[in-house]
C-alpha positions as CSV (number, residue, x, y, z in Angstrom):
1,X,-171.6,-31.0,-17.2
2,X,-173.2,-29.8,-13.8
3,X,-173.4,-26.4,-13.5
4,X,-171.7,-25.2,-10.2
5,X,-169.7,-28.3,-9.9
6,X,-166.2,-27.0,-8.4
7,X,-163.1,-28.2,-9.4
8,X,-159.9,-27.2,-7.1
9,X,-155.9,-27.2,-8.6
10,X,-153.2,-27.9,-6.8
11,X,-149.6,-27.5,-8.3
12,X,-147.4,-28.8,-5.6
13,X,-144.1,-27.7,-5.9
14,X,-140.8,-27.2,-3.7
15,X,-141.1,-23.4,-3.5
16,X,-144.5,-23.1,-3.6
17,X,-147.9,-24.0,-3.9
18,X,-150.5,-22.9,-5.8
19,X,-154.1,-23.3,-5.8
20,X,-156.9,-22.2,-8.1
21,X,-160.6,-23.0,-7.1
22,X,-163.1,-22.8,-10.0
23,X,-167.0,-23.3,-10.6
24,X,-168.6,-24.3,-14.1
25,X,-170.5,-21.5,-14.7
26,X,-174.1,-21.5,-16.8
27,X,-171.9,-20.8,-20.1
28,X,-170.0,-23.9,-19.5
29,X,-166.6,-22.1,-18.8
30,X,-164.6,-22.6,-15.3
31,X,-165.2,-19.3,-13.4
32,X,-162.3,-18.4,-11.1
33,X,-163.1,-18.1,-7.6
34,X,-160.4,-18.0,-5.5
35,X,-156.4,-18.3,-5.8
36,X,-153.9,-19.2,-3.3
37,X,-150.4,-19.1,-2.6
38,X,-148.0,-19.8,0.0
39,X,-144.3,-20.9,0.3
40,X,-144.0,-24.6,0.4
41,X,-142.4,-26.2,3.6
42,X,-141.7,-29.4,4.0
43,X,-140.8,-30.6,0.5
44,X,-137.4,-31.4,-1.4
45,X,-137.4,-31.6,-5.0
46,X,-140.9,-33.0,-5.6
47,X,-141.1,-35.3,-2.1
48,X,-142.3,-34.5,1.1
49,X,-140.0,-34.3,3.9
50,X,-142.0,-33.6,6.9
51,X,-145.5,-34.2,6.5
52,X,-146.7,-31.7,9.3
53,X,-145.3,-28.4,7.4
54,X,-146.1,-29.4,4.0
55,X,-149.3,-30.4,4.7
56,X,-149.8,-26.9,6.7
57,X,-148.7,-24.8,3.6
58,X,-150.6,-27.3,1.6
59,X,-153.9,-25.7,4.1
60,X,-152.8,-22.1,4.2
61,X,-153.0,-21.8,0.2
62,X,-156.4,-23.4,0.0
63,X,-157.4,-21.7,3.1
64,X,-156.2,-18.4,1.0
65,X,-157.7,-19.8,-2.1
66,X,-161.0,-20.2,0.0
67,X,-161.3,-17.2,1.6
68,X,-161.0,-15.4,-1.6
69,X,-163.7,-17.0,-3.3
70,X,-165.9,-15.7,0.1
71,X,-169.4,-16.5,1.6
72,X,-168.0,-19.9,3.2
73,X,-167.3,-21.4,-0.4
74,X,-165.3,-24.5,-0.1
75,X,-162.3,-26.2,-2.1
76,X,-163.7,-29.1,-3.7
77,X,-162.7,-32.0,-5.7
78,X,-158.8,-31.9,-5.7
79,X,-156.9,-32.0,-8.3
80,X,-152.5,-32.3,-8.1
81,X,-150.0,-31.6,-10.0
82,X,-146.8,-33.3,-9.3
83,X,-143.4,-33.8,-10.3
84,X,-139.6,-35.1,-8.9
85,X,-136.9,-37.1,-9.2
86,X,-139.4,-40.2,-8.2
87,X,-141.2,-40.0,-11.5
88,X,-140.7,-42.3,-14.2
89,X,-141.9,-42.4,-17.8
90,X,-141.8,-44.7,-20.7
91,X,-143.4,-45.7,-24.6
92,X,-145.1,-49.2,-24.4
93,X,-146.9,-51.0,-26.4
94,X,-150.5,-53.0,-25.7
95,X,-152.0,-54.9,-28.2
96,X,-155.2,-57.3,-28.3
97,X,-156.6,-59.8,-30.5
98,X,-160.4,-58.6,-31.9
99,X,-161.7,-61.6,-32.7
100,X,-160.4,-65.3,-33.4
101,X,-163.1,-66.0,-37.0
102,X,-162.8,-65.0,-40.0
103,X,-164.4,-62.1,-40.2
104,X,-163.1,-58.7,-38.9
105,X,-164.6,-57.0,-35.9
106,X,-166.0,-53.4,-35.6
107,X,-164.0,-51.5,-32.7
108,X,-165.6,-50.3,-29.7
109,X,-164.6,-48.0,-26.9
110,X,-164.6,-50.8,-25.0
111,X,-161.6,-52.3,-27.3
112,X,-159.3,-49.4,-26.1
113,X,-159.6,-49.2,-23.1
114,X,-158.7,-53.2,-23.0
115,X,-155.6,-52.2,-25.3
116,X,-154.5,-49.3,-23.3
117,X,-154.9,-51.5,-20.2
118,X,-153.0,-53.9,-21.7
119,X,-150.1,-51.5,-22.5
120,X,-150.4,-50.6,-18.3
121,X,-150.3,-54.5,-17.3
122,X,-147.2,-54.7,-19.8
123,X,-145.4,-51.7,-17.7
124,X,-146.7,-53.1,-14.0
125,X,-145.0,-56.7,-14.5
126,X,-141.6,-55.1,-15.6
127,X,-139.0,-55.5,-12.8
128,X,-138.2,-52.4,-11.1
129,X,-141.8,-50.8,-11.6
130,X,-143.4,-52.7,-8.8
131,X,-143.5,-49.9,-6.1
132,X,-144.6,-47.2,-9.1
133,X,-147.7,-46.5,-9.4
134,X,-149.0,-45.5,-13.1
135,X,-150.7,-41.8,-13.0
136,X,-150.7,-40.9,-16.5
137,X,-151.8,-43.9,-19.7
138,X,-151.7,-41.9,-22.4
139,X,-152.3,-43.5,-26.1
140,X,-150.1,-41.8,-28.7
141,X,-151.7,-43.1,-31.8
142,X,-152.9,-47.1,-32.9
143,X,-152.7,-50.3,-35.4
144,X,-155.1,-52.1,-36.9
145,X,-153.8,-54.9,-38.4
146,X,-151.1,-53.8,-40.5
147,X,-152.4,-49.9,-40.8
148,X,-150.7,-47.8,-38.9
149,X,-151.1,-44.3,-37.4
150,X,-154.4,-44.4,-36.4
151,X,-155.5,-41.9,-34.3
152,X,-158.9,-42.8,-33.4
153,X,-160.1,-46.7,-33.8
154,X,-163.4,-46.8,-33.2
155,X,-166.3,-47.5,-35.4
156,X,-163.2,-49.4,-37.5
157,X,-163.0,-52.7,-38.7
158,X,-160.1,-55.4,-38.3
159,X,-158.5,-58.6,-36.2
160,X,-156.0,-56.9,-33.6
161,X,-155.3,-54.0,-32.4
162,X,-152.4,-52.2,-30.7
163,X,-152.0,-49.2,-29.4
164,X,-148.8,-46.7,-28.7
165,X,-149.1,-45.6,-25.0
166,X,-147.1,-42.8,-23.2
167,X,-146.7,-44.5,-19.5
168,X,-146.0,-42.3,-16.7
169,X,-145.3,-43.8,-13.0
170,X,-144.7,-42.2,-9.7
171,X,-143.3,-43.6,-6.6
172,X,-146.1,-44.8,-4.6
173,X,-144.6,-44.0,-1.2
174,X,-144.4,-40.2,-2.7
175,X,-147.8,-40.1,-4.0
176,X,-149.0,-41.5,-0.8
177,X,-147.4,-39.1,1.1
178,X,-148.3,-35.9,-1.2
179,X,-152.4,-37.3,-0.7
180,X,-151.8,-37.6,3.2
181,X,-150.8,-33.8,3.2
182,X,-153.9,-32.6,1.4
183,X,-155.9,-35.1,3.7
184,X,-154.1,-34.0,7.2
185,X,-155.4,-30.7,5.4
186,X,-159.0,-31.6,5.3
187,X,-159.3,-32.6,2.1
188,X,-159.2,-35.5,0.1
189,X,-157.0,-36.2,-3.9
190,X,-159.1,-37.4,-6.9
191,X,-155.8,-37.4,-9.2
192,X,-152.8,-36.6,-9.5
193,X,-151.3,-34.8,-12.9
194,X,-147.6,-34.9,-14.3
195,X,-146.5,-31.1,-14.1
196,X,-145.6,-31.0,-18.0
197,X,-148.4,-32.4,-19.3
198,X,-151.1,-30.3,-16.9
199,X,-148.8,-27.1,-18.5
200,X,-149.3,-28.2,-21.5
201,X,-153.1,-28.0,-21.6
202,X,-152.2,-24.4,-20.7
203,X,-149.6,-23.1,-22.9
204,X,-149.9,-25.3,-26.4
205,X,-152.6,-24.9,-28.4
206,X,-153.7,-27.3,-31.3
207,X,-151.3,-26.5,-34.0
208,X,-148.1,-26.5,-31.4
209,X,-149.0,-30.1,-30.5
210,X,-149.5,-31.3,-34.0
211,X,-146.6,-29.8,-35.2
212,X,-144.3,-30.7,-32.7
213,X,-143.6,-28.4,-29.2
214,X,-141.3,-28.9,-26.2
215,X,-142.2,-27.8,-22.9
216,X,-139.3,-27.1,-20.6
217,X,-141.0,-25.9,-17.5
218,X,-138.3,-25.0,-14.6
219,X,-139.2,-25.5,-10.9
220,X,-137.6,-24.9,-7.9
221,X,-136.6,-27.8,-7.2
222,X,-137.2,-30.0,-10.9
223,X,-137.5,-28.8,-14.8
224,X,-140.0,-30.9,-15.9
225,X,-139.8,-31.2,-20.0
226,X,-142.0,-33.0,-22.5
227,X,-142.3,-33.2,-26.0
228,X,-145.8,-32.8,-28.0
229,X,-145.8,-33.9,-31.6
230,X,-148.7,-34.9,-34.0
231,X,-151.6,-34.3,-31.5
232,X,-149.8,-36.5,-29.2
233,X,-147.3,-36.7,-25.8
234,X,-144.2,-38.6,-26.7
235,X,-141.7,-37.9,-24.1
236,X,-141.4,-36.8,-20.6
237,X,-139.3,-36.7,-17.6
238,X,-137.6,-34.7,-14.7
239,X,-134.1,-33.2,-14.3
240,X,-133.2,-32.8,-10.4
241,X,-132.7,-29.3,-10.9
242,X,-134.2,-25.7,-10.5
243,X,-135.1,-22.4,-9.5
244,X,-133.7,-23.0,-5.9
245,X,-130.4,-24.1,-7.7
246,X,-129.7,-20.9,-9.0
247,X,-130.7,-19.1,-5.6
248,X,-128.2,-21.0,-3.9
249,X,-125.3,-20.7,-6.0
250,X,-125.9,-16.8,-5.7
251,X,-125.9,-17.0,-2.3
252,X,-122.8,-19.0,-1.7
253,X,-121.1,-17.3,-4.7
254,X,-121.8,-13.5,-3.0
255,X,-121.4,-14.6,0.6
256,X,-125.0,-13.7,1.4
257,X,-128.7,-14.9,2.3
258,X,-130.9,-17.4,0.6
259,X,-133.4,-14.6,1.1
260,X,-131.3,-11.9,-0.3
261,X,-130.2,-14.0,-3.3
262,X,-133.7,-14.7,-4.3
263,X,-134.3,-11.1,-4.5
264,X,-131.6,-10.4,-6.3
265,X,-132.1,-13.1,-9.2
266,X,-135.4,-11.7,-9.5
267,X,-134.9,-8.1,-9.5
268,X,-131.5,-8.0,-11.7
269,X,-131.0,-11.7,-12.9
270,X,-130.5,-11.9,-16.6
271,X,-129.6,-15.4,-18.4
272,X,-126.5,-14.2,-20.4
273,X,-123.8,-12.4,-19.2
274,X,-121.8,-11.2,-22.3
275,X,-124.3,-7.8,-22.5
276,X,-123.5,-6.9,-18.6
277,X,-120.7,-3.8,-18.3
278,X,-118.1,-5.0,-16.2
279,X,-117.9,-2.2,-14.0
280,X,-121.2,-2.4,-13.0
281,X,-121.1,-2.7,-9.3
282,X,-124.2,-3.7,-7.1
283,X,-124.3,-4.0,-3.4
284,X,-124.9,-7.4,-1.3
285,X,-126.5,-7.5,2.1
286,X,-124.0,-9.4,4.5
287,X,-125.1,-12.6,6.3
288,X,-125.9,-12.3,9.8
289,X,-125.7,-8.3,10.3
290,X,-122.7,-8.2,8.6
291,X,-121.8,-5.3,6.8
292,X,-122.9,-4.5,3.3
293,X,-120.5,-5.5,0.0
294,X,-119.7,-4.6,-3.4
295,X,-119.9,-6.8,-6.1
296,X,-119.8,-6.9,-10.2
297,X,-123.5,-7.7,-11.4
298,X,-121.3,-9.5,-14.1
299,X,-120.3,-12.1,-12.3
300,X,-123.7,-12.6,-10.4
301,X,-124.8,-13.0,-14.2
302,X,-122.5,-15.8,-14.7
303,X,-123.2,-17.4,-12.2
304,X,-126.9,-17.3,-13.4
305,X,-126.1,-18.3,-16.7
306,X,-123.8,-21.1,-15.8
307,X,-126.9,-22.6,-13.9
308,X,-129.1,-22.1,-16.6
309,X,-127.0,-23.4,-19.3
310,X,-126.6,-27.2,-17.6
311,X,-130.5,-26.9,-17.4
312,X,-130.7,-26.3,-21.1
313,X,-128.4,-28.5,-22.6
314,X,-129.2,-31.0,-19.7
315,X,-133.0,-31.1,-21.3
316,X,-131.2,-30.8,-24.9
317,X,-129.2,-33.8,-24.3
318,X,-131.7,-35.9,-22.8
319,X,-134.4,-35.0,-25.3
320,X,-132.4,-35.8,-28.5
321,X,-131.3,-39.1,-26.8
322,X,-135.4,-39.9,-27.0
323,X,-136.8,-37.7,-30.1
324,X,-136.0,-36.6,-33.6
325,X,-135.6,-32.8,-32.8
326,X,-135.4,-31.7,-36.2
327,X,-139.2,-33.2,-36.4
328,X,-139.9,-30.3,-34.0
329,X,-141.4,-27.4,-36.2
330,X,-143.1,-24.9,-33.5
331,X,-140.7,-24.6,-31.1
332,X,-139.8,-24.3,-27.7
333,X,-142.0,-23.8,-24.4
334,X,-140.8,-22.1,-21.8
335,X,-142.9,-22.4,-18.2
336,X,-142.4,-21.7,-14.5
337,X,-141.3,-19.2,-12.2
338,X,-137.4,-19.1,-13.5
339,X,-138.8,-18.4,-16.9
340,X,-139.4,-15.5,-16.1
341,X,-135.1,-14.5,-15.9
342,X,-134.3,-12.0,-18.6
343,X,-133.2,-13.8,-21.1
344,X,-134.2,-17.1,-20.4
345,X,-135.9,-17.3,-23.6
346,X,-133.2,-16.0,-25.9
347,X,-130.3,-18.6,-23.9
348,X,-132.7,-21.8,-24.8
349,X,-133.1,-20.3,-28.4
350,X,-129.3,-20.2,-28.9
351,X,-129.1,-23.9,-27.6
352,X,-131.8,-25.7,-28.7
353,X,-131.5,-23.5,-32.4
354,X,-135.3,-23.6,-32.5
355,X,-137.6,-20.4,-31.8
356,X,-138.5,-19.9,-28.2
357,X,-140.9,-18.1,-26.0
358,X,-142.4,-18.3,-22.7
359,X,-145.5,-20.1,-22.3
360,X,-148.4,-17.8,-20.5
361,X,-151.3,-19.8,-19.7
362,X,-154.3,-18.8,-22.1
363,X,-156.6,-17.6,-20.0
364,X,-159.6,-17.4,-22.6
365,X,-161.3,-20.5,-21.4
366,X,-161.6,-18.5,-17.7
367,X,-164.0,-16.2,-16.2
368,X,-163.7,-14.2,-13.0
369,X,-160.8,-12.4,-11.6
370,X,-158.0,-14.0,-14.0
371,X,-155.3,-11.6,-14.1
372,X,-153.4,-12.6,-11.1
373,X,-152.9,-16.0,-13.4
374,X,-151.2,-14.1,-16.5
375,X,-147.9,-15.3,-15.2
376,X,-145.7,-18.8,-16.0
377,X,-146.0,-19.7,-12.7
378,X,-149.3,-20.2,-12.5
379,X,-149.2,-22.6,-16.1
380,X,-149.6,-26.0,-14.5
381,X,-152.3,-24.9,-12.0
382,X,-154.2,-23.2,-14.6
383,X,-153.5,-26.2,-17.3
384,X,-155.0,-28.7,-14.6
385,X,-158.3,-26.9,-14.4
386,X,-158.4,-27.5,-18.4
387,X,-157.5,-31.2,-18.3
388,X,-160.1,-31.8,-15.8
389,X,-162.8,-30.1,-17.8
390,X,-161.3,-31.6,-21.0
391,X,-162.1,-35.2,-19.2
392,X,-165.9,-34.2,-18.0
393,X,-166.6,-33.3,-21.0
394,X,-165.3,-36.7,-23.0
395,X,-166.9,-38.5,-19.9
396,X,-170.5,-36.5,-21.0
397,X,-169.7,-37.0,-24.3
398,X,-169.3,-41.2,-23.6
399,X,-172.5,-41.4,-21.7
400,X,-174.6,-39.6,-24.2
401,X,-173.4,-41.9,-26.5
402,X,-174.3,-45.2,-24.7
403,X,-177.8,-43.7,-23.9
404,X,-177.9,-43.1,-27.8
405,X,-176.9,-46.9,-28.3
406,X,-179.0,-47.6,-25.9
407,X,-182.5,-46.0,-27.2
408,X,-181.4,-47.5,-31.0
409,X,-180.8,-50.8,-29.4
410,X,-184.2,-50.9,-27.1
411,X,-186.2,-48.9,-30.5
412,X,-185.2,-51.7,-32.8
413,X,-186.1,-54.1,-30.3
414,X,-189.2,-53.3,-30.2
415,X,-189.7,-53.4,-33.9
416,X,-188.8,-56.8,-33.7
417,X,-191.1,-57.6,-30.9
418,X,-193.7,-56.2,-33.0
419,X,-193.3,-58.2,-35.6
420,X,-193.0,-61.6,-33.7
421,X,-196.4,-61.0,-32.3
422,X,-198.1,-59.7,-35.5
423,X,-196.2,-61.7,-38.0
């Protein structure tokens, strides 16, 4: 990889954005240059609603991210992350025919990528899909012939070959729209990345994913969940529900501010009630100038955990409709801002039945000035700067290859020639 080439994160979500601008550094790791933050205007659960304010606080958290990083460095090569009630995920299946003799064909790189684009055309033609567009192809494992569970074909041998594909889709109207923010911005998308599975490069390591992990990673405005299991995605989606839920119920429930119930949740929220005294009394700013309440914590708690619970056994439901759970031996993933409620952890654990914690990015693979990311928040940002590199490097790795081919294909050629004119 080039040293000095920048990669720039976006996680775009309805509360905020996020932005982490990084430089591959002469030990090959991303070296942190700048972070950004700012409140995100303009959007409603994952899709822009005026273009003009998100696409402002789309430039005031790169311009923070920028500013940062110092001596006129620039964000560069723009990277999403993106989720909502628009996004749409499936299994499929693509399968091709190797070769119509007798004799079995070795498998090429070439060979998947025609069977994974094959499982993509087989999603496209389906009705309902044609105003998605697919942002995520990712194969789960493949067949040759009549062996299965294959997770790496090439160099094999056989007559057809199919692959198991995780298909993920978003509306093109929202994509378009996100892109046209960042470019009203000054700056232009290369890709965009499902939240979950950018987090996931983050928070999971090796053994999680072979094992079997869920990642419930909770917005402000979505709670984005995917399931990991034998090296491998094999569920996603997004629940229309968040962060910003909770925040308002507080605030209608105690007759005060969005603003004031946001700091509240954060300073005293807590996910289960049943621990709260019940004469615990807190006071609640008025709306307006309005004078200054009492009110049990408990039943600010309840409210909480009310919330929280249909996010929980919401993702449950949906996620044993799709997946063997019992297959999932690590555990549960917690990510994102409303992680971070007391408690959160232990109410999922309860639940789900399956041990839980809350999923800090691993910040190992960074240099510079990382500890502003040791938070959940800052997961999906910090898992799309490790997807990225993870794809520059299997794009190095596929050139050096061919130019390996290449120099055994043009050395043996030559022997050949040699022989012709001597022989």
């Amino acid at each position: 990889m080039k040293v000095g080439q920048v990669i720039t994160a976006i996680d775009i979500g309805t509360t905020k954005i996020s932005v982490i601008i990084a430089e591959i550094n002469v030990d090959n790791k991303l070296e942190v240059k700048g972070i950004g933050n700012s409140k995100s205007n303009g959007m409603v659960n994952g899709i822009v609603v005026d273009i003009m304010k998100a696409s402002k606080s789309m430039q005031d958290a790169i311009s923070e991210a920028e500013e940062m990083a110092g001596s006129g460095f620039k964000a560069k090569n723009i990277y999403v992350g993106i989720a909502g009630e628009h996004i749409k995920s499936q299994n499929t299946i693509g399968r091709i025919s190797l070769t119509s003799g007798a004799q079995p064909c070795d498998i090429d790189q070439q060979h998947v990528e025609n069977v994974i684009s094959n499982s993509r055309n087989n999603v496209k033609i389906q009705q309902g899909n044609e105003r998605l567009e697919i942002i995520h192809a990712i194969p789960q494992y493949f067949k040759i012939d009549d062996q299965d569970g294959i997770m790496n074909p090439v160099n094999m041998s056989g007559f057809n070959l199919s692959a198991h594909v995780h298909i993920v889709m978003a509306d093109i109207n929202a994509l378009r729209n996100i892109n046209k923010c960042v470019e009203l911005a000054g700056y232009k998308v290369l890709e965009s990345y499902l939240e979950p599975i950018a987090s996931s490069h983050a928070v999971l390591d090796d053994v999680e994913k072979e094992l079997g992990s869920i990642i419930i990673d909770i917005g402000g405005g979505t709670t984005d969940i995917a399931i990991f299991y034998k090296d491998s995605i094999r569920f996603s989606a997004v629940l229309p529900i968040g962060g910003k839920n909770i925040t308002h119920d507080i605030s209608v429930g105690l007759h005060t501010s969005p603003q004031n119930a946001e700091k509240l949740k954060l300073e005293l929220g807590n996910s289960i009630s049943d621990n709260i005294p019940i004469d615990k009394v807190i006071e609640i700013e008025g709306i307006g100038g309005r004078e200054t309440q009492k009110k049990k914590l408990k039943y600010m708690t309840e409210i909480i955990e009310a919330r929280m619970r249909e996010i929980f056994e919401g993702a449950y439901k949906l996620l044993s409709e799709h997946h063997d759970l019992e297959l999932i031996t690590a555990g549960l993933v917690l990510t994102g801002g409303a992680s971070l409620l007391k408690n959160s952890n232990t109410l999922a654990d309860q639940i789900f039945n399956m041990p839980t914690k809350i999923g800090y990015p691993y910040l190992s693979n960074l240099a510079g000035p990382t500890e502003r990311l040791e938070n959940p928040k800052y997961a999906t940002t910090v898992g799309i700067l490790y997807y990225v590199f993870d794809e520059l490097k299997e794009q190095d790795e596929k050139i050096s290859n061919i130019k390996i081919r290449n120099s055994f294909t043009n050395f043996w050629q030559k022997v050949k020639e040699f022989f012709q004119d001597y022989f």
